[in-house]
C-alpha positions as CSV (number, residue, x, y, z in Angstrom):
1,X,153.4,40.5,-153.2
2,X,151.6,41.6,-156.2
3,X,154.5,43.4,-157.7
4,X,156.1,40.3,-157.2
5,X,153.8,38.0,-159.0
6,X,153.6,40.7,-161.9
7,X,157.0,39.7,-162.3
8,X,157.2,35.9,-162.1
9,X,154.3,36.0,-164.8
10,X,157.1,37.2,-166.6
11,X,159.5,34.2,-166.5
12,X,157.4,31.3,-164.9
13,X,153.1,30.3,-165.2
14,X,151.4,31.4,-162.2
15,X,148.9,29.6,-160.2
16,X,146.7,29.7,-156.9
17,X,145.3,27.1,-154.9
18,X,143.5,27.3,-151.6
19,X,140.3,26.4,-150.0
20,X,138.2,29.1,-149.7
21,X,136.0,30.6,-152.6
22,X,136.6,32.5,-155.0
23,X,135.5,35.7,-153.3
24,X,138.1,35.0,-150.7
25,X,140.3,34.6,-152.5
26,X,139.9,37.9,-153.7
27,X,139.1,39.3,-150.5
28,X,143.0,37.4,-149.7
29,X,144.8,38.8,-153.1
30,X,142.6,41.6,-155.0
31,X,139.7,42.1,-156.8
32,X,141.5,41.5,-159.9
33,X,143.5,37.6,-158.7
34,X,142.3,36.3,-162.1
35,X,144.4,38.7,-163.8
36,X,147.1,38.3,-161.6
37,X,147.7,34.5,-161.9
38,X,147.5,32.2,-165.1
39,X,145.8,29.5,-163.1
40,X,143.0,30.3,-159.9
41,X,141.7,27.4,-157.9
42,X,139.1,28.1,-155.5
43,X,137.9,25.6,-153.4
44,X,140.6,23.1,-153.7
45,X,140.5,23.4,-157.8
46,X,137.1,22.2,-157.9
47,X,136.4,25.4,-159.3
48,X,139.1,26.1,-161.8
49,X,140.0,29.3,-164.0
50,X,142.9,29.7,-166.6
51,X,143.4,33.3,-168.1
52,X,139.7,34.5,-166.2
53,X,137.6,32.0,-167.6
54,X,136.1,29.0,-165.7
55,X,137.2,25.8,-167.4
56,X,136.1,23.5,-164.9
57,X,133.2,23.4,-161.4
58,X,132.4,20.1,-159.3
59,X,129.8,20.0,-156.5
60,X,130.3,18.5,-152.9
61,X,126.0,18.8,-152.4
62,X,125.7,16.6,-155.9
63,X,128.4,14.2,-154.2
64,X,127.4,13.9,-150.9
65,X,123.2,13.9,-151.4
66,X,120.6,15.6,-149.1
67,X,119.9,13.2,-146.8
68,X,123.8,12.2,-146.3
69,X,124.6,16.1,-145.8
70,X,121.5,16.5,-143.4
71,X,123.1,14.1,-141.4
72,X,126.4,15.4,-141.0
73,X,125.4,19.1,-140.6
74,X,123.1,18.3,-137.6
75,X,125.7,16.3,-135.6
76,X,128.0,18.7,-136.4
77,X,126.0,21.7,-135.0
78,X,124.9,19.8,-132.1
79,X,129.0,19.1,-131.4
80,X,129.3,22.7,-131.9
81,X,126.3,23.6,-129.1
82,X,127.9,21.5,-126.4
83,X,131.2,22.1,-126.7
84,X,132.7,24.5,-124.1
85,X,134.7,27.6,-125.4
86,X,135.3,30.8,-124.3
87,X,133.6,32.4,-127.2
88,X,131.0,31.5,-130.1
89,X,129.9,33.9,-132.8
90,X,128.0,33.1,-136.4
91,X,128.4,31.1,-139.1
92,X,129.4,28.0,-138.4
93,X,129.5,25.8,-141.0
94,X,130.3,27.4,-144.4
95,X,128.6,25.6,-147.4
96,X,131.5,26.1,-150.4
97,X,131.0,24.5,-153.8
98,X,133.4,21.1,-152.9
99,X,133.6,21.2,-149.3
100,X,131.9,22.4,-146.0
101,X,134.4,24.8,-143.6
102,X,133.1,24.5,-139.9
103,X,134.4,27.0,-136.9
104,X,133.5,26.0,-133.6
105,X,134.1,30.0,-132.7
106,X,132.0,30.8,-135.8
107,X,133.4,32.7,-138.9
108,X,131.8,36.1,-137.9
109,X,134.3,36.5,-135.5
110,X,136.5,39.8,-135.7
111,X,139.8,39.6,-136.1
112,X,140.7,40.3,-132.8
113,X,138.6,37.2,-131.9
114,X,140.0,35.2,-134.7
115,X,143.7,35.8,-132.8
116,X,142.6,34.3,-129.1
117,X,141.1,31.5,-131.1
118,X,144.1,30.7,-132.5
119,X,145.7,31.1,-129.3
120,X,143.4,28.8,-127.5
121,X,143.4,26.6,-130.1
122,X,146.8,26.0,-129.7
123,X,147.1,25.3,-126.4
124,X,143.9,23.0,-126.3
125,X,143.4,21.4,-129.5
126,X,139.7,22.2,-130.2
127,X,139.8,21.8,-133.9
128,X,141.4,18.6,-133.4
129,X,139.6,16.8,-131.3
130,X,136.7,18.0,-133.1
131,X,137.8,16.5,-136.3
132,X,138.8,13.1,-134.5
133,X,135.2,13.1,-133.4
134,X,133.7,13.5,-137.2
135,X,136.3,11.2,-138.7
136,X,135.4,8.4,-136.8
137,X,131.6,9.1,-137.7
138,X,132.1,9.6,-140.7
139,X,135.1,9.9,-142.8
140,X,134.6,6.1,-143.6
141,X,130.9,5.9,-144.1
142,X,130.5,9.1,-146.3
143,X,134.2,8.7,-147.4
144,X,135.2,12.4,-145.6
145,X,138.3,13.7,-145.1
146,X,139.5,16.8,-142.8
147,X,142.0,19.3,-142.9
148,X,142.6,22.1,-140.5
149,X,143.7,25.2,-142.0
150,X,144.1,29.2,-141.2
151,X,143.2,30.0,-137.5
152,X,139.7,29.1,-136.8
153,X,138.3,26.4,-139.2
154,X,138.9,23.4,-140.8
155,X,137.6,21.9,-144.2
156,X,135.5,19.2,-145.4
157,X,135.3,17.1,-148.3
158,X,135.1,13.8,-150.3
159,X,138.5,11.8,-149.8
160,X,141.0,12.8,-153.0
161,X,139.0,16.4,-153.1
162,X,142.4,18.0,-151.1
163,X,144.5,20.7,-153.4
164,X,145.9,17.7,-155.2
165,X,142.7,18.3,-156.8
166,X,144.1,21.0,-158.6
167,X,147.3,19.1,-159.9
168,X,144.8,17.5,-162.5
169,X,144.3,21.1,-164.5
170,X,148.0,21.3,-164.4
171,X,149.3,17.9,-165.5
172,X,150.9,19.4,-169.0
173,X,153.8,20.8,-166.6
174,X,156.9,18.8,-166.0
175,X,158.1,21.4,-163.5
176,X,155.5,22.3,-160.6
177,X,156.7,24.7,-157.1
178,X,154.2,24.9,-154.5
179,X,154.5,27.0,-151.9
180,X,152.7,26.6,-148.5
181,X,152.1,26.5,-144.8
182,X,150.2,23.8,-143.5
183,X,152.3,21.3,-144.5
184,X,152.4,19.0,-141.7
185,X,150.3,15.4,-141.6
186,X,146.6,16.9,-141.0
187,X,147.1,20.5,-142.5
188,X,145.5,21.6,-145.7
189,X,148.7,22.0,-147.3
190,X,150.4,18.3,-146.6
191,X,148.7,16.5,-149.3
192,X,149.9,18.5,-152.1
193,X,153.0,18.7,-150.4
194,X,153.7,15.4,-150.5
195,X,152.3,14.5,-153.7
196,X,155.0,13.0,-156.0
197,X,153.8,15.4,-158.7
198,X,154.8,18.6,-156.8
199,X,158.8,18.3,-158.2
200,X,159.5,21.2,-155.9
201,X,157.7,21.6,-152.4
202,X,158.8,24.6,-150.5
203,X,157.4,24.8,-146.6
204,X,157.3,28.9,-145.9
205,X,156.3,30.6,-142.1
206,X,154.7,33.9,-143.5
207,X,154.1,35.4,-146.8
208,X,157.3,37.1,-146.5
209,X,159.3,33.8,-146.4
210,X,157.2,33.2,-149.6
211,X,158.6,36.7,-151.4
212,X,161.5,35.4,-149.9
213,X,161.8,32.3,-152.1
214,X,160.5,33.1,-154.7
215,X,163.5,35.8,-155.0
216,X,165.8,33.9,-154.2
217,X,164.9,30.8,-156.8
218,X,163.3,32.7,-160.3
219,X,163.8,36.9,-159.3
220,X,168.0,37.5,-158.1
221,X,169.5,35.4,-161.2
């Protein structure tokens, strides 16, 4: 993959979106992702960097207020204690710069763990029933919305703080791919994948269907 994007920088501008931190994001694509990609946006683009330097940061504590956020992570952690699965870990709720990420199995779970959560998930739609639960509390009143994403979490933020985010830092381009998995109604992808000002959305299974495409469309000609 990194050879790859090496190459596109070549012919095409580069960007990442996705809605862990910055340090995932690394953890996810190297140490030196900044370098890599023309654009990097953690967090949904509400932290934003063009050619390594930060150009832009927005806060989901500043936005949301003590008291308001007090609220919401108590009932969520009191969800989280009564709710029967058949393994919890650490690290619940993730506090990010524009959103909270919340795991019912906990994000110190190994990978191993990570997989039969998936699996379980799956079949009995944890995550989703969880998130029907806080939406009804609260996506209207604190104007929340929720998106599950990856295999053992989903995110929280302030309505129109999704990856369309992003599309702001990016509005000189006439021309904009985006490549993703979660692309169906409730997955972290679906908004930008929908949005009219993604010309070119491109669903992908595995980050080889990605290399795949991205071959196939800018690389073979």
């Amino acid at each position: 993959m990194m050879e790859t994007l090496k190459k596109l920088r070549t012919k095409i501008t580069i960007g990442v979106v996705g809605g862990s931190d910055l340090e995932k994001q690394k953890e996810q694509l190297g140490s030196n992702v900044l370098d890599l990609v023309d654009y990097s946006f953690p967090e949904n683009g509400l932290m934003a960097f063009h050619n390594g330097k930060q150009f832009h940061a927005q806060s989901f504590k500043d936005y949301l207020g003590e008291d308001r956020l007090k609220e919401f992570i108590n009932f969520t952690l009191h969800y989280i204690a009564d709710l029967d699965i058949p393994k919890k870990r650490g690290t619940f709720i993730e506090f990010r710069m524009g959103m909270l990420n919340v795991s019912p199995i906990g994000r110190n779970c190994s990978h191993e763990e990570r997989n039969e959560f998936e699996k379980y998930d799956k079949e009995h739609g944890v995550r989703a029933k969880m998130v029907k639960v806080l939406e009804e509390k609260f996506g209207d009143k604190f104007n929340l919305k929720f998106s599950i994403g990856g295999q053992i979490s989903f995110d929280v933020f302030p309505k129109g703080w999704d990856k369309t985010y992003a599309l702001q830092h990016v509005s000189q381009f006439t021309e904009i791919h985006f490549f993703g998995d979660k692309t169906m109604p409730g997955g972290n992808d679906y908004e930008i994948y929908t949005s009219p000002k993604v010309t070119h959305p491109h669903h992908v299974n595995s980050p080889a269907d990605t290399l795949r495409l991205l071959n196939e469309i800018w690389l073979s000609k």
